[in-house]
Structure formats: C-alpha cells, structure tokens
N, C-alpha and C positions, 0 to 999 in steps of 0.2 A: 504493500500500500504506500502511495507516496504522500510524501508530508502536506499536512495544509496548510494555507496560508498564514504569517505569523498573525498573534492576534494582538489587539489592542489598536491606536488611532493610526492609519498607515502612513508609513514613512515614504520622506519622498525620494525615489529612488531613483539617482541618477549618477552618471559617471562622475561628477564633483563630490557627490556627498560621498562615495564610496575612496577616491582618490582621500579625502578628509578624512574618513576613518580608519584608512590603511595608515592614512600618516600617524594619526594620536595613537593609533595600539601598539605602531613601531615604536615611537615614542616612551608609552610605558614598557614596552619591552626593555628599553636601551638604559630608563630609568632606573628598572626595578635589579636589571646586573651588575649597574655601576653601582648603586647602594648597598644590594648584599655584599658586594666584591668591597668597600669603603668599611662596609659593616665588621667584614668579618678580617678585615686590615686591623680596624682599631679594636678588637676585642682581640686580638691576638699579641697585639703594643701593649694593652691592657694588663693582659696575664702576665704578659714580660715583666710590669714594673707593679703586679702586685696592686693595681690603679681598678676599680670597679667603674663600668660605665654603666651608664642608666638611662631609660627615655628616648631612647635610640627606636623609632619602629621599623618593623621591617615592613618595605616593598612589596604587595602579594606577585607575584607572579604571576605573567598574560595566561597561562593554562589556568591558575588559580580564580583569575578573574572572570576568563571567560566559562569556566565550569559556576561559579556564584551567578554570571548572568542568565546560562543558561537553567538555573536551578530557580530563579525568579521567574522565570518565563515561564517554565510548567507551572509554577504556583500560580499566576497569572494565569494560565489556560484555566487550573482546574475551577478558578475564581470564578470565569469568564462563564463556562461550562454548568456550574452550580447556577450561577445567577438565572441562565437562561432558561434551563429549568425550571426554574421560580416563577418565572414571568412569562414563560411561554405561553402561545396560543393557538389551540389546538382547531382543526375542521370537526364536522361532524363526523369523518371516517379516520379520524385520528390522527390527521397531519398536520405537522407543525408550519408556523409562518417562519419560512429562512432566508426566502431570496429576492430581492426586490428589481425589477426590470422598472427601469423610467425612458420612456419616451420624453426625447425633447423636441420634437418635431416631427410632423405628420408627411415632411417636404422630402424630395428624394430629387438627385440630378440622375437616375437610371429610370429606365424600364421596365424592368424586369417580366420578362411574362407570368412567372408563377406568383407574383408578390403584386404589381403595378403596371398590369398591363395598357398600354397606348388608347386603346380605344379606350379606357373608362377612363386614365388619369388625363385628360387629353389637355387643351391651352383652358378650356371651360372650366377646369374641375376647380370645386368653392377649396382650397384649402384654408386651416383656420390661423384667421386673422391674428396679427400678435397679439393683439388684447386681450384676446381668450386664453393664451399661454401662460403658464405657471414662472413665478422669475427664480431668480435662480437663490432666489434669497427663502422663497416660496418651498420651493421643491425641496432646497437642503434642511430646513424647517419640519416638513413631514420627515425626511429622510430618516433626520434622529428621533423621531417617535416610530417609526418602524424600529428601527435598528432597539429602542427600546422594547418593543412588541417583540423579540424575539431573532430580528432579521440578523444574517451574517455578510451578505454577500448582497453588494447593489452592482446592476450592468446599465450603463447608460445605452439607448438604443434610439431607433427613430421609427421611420424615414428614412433620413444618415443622416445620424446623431452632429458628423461633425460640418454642417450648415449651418447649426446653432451657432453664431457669433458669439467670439470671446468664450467659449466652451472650457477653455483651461480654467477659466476663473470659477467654472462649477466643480470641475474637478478640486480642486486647491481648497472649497468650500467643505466637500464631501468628505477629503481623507482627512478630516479633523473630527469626524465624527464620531466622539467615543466610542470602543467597541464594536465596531467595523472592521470585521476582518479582512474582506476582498474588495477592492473598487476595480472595474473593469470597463470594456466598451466594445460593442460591436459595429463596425462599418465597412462598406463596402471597398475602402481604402484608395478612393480617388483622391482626396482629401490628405492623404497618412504620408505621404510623404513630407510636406511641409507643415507639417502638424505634431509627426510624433513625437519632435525635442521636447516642443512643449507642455502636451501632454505628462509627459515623463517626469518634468522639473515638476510641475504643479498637485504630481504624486497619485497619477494613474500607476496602478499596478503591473497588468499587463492588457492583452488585447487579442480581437479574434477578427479576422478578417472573411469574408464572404467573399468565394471565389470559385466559381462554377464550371471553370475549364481554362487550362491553360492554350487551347489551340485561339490564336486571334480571330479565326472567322467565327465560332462558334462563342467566345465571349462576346463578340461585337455585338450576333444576335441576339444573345440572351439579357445584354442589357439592353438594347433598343435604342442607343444614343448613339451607337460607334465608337464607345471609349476604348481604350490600348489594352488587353492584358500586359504589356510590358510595364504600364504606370501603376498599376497596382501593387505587380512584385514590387516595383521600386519603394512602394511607399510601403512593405511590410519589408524588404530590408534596410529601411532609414527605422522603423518601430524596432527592429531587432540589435540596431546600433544603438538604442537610444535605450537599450534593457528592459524595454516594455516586455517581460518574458515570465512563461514559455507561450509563444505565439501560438495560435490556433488558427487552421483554418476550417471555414465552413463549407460542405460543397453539397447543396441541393441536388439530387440527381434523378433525370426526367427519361424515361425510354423515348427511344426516339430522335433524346433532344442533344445529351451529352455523356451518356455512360460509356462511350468511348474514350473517356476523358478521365476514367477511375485509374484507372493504371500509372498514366502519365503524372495523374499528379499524386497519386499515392507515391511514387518515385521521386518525385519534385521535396514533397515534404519530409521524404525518408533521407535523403540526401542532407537538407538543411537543419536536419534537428524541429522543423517544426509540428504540431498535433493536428492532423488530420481527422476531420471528423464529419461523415459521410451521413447526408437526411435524406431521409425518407421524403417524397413531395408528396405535401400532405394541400388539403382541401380548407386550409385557411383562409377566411375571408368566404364572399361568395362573389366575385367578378374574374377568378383567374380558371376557370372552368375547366376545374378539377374531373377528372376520371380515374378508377382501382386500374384503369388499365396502364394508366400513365406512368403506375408506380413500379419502380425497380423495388424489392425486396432486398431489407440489409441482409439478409440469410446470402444472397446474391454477390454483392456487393463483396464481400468477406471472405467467399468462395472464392470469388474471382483475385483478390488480392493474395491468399492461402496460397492458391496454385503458383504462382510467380516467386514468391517470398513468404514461407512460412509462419502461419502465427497461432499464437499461444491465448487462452482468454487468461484475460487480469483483472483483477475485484477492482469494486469500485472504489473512487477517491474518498469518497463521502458519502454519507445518508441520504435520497433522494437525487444521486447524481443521474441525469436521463441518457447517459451515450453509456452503451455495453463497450467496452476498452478489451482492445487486441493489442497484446506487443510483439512484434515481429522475434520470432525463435532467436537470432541472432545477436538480440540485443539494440539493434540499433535504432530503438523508436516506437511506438503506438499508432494506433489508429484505432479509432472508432466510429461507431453505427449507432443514430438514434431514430429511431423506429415505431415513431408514433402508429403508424397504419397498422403494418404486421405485426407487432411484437409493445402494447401500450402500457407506458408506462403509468398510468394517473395514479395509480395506488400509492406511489412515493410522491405526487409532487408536490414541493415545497413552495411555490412560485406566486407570488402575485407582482400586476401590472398597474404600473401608474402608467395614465395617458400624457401626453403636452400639458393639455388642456384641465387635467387634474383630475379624471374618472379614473376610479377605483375597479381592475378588473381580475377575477379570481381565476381563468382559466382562459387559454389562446383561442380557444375556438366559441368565447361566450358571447353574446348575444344584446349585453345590456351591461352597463358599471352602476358603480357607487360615487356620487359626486359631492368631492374632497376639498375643489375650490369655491363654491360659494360656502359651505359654513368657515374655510379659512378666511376666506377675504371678510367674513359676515363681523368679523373677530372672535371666532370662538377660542376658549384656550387652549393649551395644549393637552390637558386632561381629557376633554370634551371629545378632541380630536381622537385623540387615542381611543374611547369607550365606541366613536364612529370606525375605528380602522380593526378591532380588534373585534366587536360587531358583525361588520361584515365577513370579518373569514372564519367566527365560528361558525356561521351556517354554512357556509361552504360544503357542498357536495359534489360539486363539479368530476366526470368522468365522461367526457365525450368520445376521447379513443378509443372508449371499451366498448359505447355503444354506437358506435359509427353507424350507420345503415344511410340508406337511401334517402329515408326522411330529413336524418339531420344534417345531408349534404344540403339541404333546400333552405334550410335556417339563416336569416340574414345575420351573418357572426359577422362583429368587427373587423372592420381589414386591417392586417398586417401593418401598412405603412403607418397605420395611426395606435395599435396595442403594440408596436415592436415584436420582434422575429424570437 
C-alpha cells in the first residue's frame, strides 16, 4: 500500500522551499558534529585537569531529529484520524463524507464529444454569469466547514478549472486549511504549461491531466477545437518540473473513437513514471448520447495492456479509492481502471460536488443539488452552514451505477462541464 498524503495544513511544495530545507538540515547536521566533536574536546581537557564542566547541551543529531519528527507526525495522524471519527458524517448506506470536488467554472476552451459536445455547447449556450459564481473567498469559506465535516481531500475541477482567473490565489487560500490532507486539480492541460510554476508555489499538491490519445489527428477530434497533443505533454512536463507529483493521467476511452490509443499511451506513461488511469465512458450528463455499446470494458482494457506488459493487481490506496490499480510485474509503474459501467463502485463513494455557482451535489450522475450560496450570501453562520452540508449527505443514498438501466439513461442528470468530471 502506498503512503498517503502527509496530513495537517499543506505545504507549499516547490523546488525553493525544498533547496531551503536541504540547506537548514545540512546545517544542523554540520552543527550538531562540530558541537559533539567541541563537546567531547572539552570534557576530555576537563578530565585532564580534574576541571568539571557543566550546562554544556548536547546537539540531537539529524537521524535523532528526524526520527522525533517523524514520531510527531504519526501522533498527528493518529490525532487527525480520532478526531475525524468524532465528527464524521455518515450517508444513509454508511459512507462517510471524505472528498470534496469544487467546480470553479462551468466554461471549457475544448469540445469534447463525451463531456461538451459542439452542437449543444454551441456560441448560444447561456453559461453562468460571474455573479452567480462563488469567490474564492466564498468557496474556501465552505471548504473549511467540509474539511470540518469530515472531508480529507479537495480536487478543484471545472469546465477547466484553470480559466478561472488568478486561480493560484484559490489555491494559496485552500492549502491553509486546517486538516486538509490532499489539494489537487484536474485539467485538460492546455493551460499547464504556463501555469504549473504557479500552481506549485501557491501549494497545489499534485495534478491529473485529461488526455485521451496521444495520436494528433485523433486528439484534435476528440477535442473539437484543433488543439496540439504536443501542448498538452508540454504542459504536464512543465507540472512535472514544477513537482506537482505523482502526475496522473486520465484517458476516457470510447470504441470506435480511440482504444487504439491504450497501448500507446499506457507506454507513454510507463516510460515517464507517470499514473495512468483508464475510464470507462460513462452516460454522464444527458447531451453526449451515451450508448453500453460505446463502452470499452476495463476487464478489456487490462487484458489488452497484460498481454504486452504484465500486471499484477494492487490494493487500494485508501478507503473508497474508485480506480482498481494494476502494477506492471516489473516494477516499473501502475495503471488503472475505473469502471463505473461494468464493475460500480457506489458502495465506497466518498465524494460530494460543489458547483461554481455553489449547488451542493451528492452523486455524478444526480439530477438536482442543495443550494449552499444563497443561505451563504443570506449570512448565515458557519454553524448553520454546516447542520445544511452535513444535512444533506446524511440522507444520501445515491447509487446510480448499480442501477443503471434504460430508464435512468433518460434522466436529465447534470452535465459534467458544470458538476466537474
């Protein structure tokens, strides 16, 4: 099992503050040798002349120091761990609230056909007005009454997230949020290039890019705009420079459209060290006209990679994690399969959705929210807030992927661009 995220307020992680800490630890290192080496000079001059010294402390040592840090730190976990217990909140099928997805924009500069296809998002389509948007003073506001409700892990998402102007200044807001153990984002990485420095300084974690085939005629298609496959790697290796890490990427995969495309890039991210993780196209929303025939099976998908380069299953990261995780026999890397269609997972999910616009939503595929921004703006407190957020996800019963049929494909469920992916 691989380690989780550290916990407590996240640090901002960047090539300076690491350079700065390599320095101070070399530091006490260089301290703590000279001192006992001084130390045991003058206790030794000492015994020569029969001289008693006194009040002399000793130096701890960098192994000693960092064994005391890391002994705080489990005690901090197990702190962290008890508390959330305490305060946790459970659904009616007994799952706890852990992960928070925030939309900050409903707006996307792609196409995509399975998420925002052309015809319906077309020059007409109403998107919503900034005034209806949550600020970011707004959002991080809720953020920490989740993250008190139980939550561990907030992913900023969209639309693509990173349209939001000044978006690093939400970030910078967020990884100050007590008790926040994961701050993340997902985008489609047009953007990530001239972005990820800053991201990074302002104390995003890491990141997961959406990337649906590395051959360029077949990207061009599936975004619908003509954008480059080659600007997207670039902008997930500027995120990978910038230690936004371990990267992930997403690849929705459509028969038909680009399962020719599994291989290539299972390779692509076996090669770079980055987490590949292969979706099922699923029937979210109702304008991207969805069909079971459309769907490639991760059963499939897994096969197909097996045969090339063997793999191994591997448990999961964490409670409620939704990708079943493969590591290549070899060593050299993962991948994984989530599997909403054929294989659902809703009996773990841990997940609620804020909108932009501040709707409270409990499941991807639901059909209506909880609205979070007028009793905010109304002034209610933050007590008030909370018995409304905590409220809504004990009735929570949501399980769509297990009852998939016919009927519920016809359900006008939220789209994607505006509940995030």
């Amino acid at each position: 099992m691989e380690p989780k995220v550290a916990s407590g307020s996240l640090a901002r992680t960047t090539a300076r503050g690491k350079a700065r800490r390599s320095a101070v630890w070399s530091r006490s290192g260089s301290t703590a040798s000279s001192t006992d080496d001084s130390t045991r000079s003058r206790s030794t001059a000492s015994s020569a002349g029969n001289v008693s010294v006194t009040g002399v402390a000793r130096v701890p040592s960098l192994a000693e120091t960092m064994a005391s840090l890391e002994r705080a730190r489990q005690a901090l976990e197990c702190a962290r761990d008890a508390y959330h217990r305490e305060v946790s909140v459970n659904d009616r099928l007994a799952r706890p609230l852990r992960d928070l997805r925030i939309s900050v924009t409903d707006r996307c500069n792609f196409r995509c056909t399975y998420c925002m296809p052309r015809e319906v998002f077309g020059a007409d389509f109403r998107f919503m007005p900034r005034a209806e948007l949550l600020s970011f003073e707004e959002i991080a506001r809720l953020a920490r009454l989740f993250v008190a409700a139980g939550v561990e892990k907030i992913r900023l998402t969209g639309g693509e997230p990173l349209l939001r102007r000044d978006l690093e200044r939400l970030v910078a807001m967020l990884a100050e949020v007590p008790g926040l153990r994961d701050l993340t984002l997902t985008t489609n990485g047009s953007l990530l290039a001239r972005k990820a420095a800053a991201l990074a300084e302002a104390g995003l974690r890491r990141i997961t890019v959406s990337l649906d085939s590395l051959d360029p005629a077949v990207f061009a298609a599936l975004n619908d705009v003509g954008f480059a496959v080659s600007d997207v790697v670039a902008g997930i290796e500027a995120a990978d420079r910038a230690g936004l890490s371990p990267i992930k990427v997403n690849m929705v995969v459509r028969r038909g459209v680009n399962e020719s495309s599994v291989l290539p890039m299972a390779r692509f991210c076996r090669e770079r060290g980055y987490i590949l993780r292969f979706i099922e196209y699923m029937d979210v929303g109702h304008s991207n006209g969805w069909r079971l025939d459309d769907v490639v099976p991760a059963a499939d998908i897994v096969a197909m990679i097996d045969a090339e380069a063997p793999l191994v299953a591997a448990s999961q990261n964490y409670a409620g994690e939704v990708a079943e995780r493969w590591r290549y026999r070899d060593g050299s890397g993962e991948v994984g399969v989530i599997a909403s269609v054929t294989q659902p997972f809703c009996g773990g999910c841990t997940r609620a959705r804020l909108t932009a616009d501040g709707q409270l939503f409990t499941c991807l595929f639901a059909t209506a929210g909880a609205d979070l921004r007028e009793p905010l703006r109304a002034g209610e407190t933050d007590s008030q807030l909370t018995v409304r957020i905590t409220g809504v996800w004990s009735v929570r019963a949501d399980r769509y992927s297990e009852l998939r049929s016919e009927a519920t494909r016809r359900l006008p469920k939220v789209e994607m661009s505006r509940i995030g992916g």
